[in-house]
Backbone as a printed PyTorch tensor [residue, N CA C, xyz], in Angstrom:
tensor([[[  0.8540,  -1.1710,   0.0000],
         [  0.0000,   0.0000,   0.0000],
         [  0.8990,   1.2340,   0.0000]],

        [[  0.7930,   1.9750,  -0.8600],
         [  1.5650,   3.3070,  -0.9550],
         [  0.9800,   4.3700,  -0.0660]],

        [[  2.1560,   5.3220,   0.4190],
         [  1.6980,   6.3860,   1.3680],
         [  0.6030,   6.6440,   1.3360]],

        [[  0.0640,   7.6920,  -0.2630],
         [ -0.6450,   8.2420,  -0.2760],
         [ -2.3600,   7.5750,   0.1230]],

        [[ -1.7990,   6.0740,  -0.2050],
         [ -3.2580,   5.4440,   0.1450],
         [ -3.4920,   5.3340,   1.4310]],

        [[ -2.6840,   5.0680,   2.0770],
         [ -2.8810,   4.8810,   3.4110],
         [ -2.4390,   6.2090,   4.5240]],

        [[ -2.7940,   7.1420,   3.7160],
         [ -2.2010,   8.6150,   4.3950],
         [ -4.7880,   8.7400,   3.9940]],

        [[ -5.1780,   8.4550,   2.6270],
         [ -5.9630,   8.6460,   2.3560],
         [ -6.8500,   7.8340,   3.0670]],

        [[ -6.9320,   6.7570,   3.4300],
         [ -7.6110,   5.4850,   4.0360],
         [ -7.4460,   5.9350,   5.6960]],

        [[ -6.5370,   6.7120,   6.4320],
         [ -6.6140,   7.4350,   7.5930],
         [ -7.6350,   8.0830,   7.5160]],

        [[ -7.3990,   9.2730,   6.8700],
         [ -8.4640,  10.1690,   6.6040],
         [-10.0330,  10.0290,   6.5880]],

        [[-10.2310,   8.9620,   6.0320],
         [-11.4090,   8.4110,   5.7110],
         [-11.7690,   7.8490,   6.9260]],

        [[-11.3370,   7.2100,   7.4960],
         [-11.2720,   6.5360,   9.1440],
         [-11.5070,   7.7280,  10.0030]],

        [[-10.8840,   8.9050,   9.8200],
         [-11.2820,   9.5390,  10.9520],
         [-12.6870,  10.2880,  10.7790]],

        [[-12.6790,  10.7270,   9.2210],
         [-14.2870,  11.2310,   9.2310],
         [-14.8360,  10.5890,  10.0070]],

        [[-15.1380,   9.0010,   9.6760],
         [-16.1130,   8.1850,  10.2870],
         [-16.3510,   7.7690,  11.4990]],

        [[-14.8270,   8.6170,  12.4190],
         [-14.8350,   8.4960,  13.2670],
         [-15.3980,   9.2390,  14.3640]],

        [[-15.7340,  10.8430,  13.7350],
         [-16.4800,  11.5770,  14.3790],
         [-17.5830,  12.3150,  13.3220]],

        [[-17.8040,  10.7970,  12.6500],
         [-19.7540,  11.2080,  12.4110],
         [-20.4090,  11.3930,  13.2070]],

        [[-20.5520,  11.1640,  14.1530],
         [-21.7020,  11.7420,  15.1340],
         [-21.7900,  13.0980,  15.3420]],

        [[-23.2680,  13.4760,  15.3170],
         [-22.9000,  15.1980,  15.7680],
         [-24.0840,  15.4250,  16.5110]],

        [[-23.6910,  16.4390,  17.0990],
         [-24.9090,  16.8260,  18.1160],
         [-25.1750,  18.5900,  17.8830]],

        [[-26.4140,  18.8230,  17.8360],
         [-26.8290,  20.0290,  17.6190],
         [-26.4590,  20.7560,  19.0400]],

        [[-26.1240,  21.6010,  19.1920],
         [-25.8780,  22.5090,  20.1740],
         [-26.8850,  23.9470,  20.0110]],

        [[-27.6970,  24.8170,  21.4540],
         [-28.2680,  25.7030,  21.0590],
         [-27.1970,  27.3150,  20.1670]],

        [[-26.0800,  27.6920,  21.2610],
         [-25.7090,  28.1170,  20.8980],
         [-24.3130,  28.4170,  19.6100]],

        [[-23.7390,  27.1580,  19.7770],
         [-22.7940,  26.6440,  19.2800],
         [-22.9440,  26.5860,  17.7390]],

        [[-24.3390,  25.4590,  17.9960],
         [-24.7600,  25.3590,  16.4110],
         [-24.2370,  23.6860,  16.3500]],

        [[-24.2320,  22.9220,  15.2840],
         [-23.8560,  21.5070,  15.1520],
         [-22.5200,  21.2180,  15.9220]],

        [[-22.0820,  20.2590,  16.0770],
         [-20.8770,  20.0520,  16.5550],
         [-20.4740,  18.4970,  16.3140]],

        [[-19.1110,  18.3110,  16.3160],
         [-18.9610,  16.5850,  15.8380],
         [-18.8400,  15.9250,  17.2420]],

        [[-19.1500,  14.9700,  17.9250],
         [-18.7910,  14.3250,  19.0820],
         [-17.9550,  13.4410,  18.9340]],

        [[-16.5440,  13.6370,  19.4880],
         [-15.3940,  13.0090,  19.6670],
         [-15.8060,  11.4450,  20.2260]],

        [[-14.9740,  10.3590,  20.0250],
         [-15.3930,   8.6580,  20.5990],
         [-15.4060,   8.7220,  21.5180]],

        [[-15.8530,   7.7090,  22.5580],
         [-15.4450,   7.6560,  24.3490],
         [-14.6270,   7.6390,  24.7310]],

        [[-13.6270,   7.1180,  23.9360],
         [-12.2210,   7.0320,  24.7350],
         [-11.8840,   9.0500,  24.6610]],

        [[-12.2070,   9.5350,  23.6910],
         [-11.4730,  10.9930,  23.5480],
         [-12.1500,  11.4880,  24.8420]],

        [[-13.4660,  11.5290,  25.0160],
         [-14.3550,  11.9430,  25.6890],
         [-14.0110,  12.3840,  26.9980]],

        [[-13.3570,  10.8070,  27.3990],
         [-12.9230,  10.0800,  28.8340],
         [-11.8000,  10.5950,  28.8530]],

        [[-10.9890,  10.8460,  28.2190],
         [ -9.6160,  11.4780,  28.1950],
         [ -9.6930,  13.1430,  28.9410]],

        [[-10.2900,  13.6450,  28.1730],
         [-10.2930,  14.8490,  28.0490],
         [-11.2330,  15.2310,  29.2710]],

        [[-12.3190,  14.2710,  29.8700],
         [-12.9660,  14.7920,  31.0680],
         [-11.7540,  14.2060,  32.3390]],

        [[-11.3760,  13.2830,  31.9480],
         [-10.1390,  13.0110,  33.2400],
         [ -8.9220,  14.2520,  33.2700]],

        [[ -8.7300,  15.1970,  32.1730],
         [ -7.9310,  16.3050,  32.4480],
         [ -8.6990,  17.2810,  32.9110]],

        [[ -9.5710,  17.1340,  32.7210],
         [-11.0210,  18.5920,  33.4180],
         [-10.3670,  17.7080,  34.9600]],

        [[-11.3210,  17.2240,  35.6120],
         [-11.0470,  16.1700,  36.9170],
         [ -9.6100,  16.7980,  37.4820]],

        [[ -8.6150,  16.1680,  36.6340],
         [ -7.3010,  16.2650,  37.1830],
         [ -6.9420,  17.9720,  37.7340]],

        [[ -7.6970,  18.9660,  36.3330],
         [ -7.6220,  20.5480,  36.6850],
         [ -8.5150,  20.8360,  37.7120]],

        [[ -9.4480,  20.3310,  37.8510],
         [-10.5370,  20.9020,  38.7180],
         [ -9.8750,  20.2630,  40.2980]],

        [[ -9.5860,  19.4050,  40.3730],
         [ -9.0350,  18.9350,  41.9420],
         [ -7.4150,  19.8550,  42.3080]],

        [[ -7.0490,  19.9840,  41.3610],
         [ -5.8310,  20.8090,  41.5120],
         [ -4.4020,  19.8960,  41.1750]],

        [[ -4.2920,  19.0280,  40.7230],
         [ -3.7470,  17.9380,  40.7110],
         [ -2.3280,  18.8230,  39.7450]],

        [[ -3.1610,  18.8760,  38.3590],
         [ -2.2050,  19.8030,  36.9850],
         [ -3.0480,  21.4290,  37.0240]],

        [[ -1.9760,  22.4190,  37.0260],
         [ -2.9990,  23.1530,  36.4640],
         [ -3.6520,  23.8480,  35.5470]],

        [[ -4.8310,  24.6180,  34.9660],
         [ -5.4550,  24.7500,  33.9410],
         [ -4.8420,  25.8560,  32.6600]],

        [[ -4.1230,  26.1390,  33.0060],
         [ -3.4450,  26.0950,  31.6360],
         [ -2.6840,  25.2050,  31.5030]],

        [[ -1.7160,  24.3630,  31.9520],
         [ -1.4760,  23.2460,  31.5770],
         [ -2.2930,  21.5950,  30.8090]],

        [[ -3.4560,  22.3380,  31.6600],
         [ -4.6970,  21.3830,  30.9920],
         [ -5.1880,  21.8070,  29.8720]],

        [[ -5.1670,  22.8660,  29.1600],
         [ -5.6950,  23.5870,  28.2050],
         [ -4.7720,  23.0540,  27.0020]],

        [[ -3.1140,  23.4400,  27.4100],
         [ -2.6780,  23.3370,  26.2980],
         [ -2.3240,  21.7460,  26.2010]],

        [[ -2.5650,  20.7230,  26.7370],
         [ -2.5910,  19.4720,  26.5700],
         [ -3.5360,  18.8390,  25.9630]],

        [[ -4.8300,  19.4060,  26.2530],
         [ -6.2640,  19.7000,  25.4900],
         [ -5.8400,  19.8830,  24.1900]],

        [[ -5.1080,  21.3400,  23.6170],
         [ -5.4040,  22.0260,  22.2000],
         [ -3.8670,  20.7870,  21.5690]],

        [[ -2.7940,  20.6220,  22.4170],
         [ -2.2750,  19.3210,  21.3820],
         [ -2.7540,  18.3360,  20.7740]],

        [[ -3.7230,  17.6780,  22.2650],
         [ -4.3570,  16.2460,  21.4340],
         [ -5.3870,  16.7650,  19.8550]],

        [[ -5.6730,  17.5810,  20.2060],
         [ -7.2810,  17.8310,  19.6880],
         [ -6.0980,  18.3770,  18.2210]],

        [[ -5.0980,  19.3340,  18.2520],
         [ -4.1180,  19.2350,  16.7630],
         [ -3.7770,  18.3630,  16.6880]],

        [[ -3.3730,  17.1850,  17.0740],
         [ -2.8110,  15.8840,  16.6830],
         [ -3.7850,  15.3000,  16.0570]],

        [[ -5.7830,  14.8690,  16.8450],
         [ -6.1020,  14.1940,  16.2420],
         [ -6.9670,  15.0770,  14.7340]],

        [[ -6.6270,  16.1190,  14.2330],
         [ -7.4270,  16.7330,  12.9960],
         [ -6.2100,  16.5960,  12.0140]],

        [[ -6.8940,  15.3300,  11.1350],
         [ -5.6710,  14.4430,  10.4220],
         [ -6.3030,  15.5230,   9.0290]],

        [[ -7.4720,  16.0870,   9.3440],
         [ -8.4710,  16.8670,   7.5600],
         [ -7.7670,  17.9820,   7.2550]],

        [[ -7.0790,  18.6510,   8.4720],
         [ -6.5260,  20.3280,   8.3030],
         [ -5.2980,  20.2790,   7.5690]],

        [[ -5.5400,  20.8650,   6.2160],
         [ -4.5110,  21.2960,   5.5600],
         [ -3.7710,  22.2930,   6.1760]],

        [[ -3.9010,  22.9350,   7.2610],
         [ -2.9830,  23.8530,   7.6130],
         [ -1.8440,  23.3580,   8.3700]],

        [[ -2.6810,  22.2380,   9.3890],
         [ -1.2830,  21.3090,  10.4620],
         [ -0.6760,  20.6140,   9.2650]],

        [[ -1.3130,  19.9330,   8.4810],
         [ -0.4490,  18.8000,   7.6020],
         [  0.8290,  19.8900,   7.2080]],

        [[  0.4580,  21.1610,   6.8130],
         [  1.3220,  22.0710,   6.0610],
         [  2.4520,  22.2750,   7.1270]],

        [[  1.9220,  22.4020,   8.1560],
         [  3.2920,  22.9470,   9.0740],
         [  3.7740,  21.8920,   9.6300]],

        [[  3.0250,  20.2900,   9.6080],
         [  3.5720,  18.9950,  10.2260],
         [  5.2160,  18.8720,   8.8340]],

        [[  4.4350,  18.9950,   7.5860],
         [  5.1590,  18.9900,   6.1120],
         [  7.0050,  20.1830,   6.4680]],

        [[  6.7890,  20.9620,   6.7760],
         [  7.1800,  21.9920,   6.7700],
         [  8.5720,  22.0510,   7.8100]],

        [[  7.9790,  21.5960,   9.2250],
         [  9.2460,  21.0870,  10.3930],
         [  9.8260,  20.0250,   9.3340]],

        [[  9.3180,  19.1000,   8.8960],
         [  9.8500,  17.8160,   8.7810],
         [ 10.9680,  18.4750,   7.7810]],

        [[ 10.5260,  19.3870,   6.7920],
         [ 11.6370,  19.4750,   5.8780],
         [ 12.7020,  20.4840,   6.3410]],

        [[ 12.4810,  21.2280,   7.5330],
         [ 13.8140,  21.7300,   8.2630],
         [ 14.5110,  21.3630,   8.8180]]])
């Protein structure tokens, strides 16, 4: 299987991975992340809210995963593309 297919066959996996969406009033639609993301991301709320890490540290651990997992954005691919070639 060549890169591009299996760079493309990701892609496709993750749409399907956050088909679900939920209407929000103010928000407007929104995609709902799987359980495991869900569970992740409420155990760093938990961990900030008890005092354990704190919330900016939880935030920006938050905005990594959440750039790591948006495999669709041509803008990260561009700057993932971009380190690699420096």
């Amino acid at each position: 299987m060549s890169t591009l297919t299996r760079h493309l066959n990701g892609s496709h996996e993750n749409v399907r991975m956050y088909d679900r969406r939920v209407a929000l009033p103010i928000l407007g639609e929104m995609a709902v992340p799987p359980p495991d993301k869900v569970a992740y991301y409420a155990g760093l709320g938990v961990l900030a809210a008890l005092q354990v890490i704190e919330w900016p540290i939880a935030l920006v651990i938050t905005a990594g995963h959440l750039l790591a997992d948006q495999h669709l954005s041509g803008v990260v691919r561009g700057v993932g593309q971009a380190l690699q070639d420096a």
